[in-house]
C-alpha positions in Angstrom: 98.1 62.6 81.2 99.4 62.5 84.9 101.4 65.5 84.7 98.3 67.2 83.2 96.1 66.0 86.1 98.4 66.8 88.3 98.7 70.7 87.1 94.8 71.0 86.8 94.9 69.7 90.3 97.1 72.1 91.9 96.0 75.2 89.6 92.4 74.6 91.5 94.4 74.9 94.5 96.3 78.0 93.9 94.6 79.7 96.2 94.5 76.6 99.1 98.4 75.4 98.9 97.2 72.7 102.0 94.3 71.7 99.9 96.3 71.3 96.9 99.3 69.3 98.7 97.0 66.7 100.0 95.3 66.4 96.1 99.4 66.0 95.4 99.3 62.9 97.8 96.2 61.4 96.4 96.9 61.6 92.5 100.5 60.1 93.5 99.4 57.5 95.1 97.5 56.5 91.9 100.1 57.0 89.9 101.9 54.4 92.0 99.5 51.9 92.2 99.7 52.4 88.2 103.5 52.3 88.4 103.0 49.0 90.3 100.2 47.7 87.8 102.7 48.4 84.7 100.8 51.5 83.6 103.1 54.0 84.1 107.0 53.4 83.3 109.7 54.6 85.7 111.2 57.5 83.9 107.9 59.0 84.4 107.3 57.8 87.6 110.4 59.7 88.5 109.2 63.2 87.0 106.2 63.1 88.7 108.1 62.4 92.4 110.2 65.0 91.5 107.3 67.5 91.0 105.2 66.1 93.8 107.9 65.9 96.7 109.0 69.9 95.5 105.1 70.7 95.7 104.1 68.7 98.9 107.7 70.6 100.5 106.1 74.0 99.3 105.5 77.3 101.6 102.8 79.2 100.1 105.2 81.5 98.0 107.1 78.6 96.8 103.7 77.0 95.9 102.8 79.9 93.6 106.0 80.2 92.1 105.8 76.3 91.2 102.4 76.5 89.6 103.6 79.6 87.6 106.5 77.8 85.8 106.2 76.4 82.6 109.1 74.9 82.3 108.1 73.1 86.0 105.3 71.2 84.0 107.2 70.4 80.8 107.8 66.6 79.8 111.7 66.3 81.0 111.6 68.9 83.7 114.6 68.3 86.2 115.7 64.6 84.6 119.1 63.9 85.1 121.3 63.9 81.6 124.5 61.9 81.8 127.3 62.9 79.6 
């Protein structure tokens, strides 16, 4: 659901990357009031900061390209595997 939110959030934005990033810092700081609450666990929590901090970091090509990859918005995206 949050990664979901988030995506929907930022695809409004495609067009407005400043817009969008400061939609980024509102749903995350719901989903860490969640976190906090018990709601959201921290391998998700984790995902999400990953995606947020990449998005709030974003130039404006950057931002597109982001929105534009599925594999960005795919359960798992950049989590660290051990061997």
């Amino acid at each position: 659901m949050w990664i979901l939110d988030l995506r929907e959030s930022c695809e409004r934005n495609f067009d407005e990357r400043e817009k969008g990033q400061l939609e980024v810092e509102k749903i995350r700081n719901k989903w860490r009031k969640a976190n906090s609450d018990g709601e959201v666990d921290e391998s998700l929590l984790d995902g999400l900061e990953r995606r947020s901090e990449l998005l709030i970091d974003a130039q404006d090509s950057e931002w597109s390209k982001l929105l534009d990859n599925e594999d960005f918005w795919k359960v798992g995206w950049g989590s660290k595997v051990e061997d």
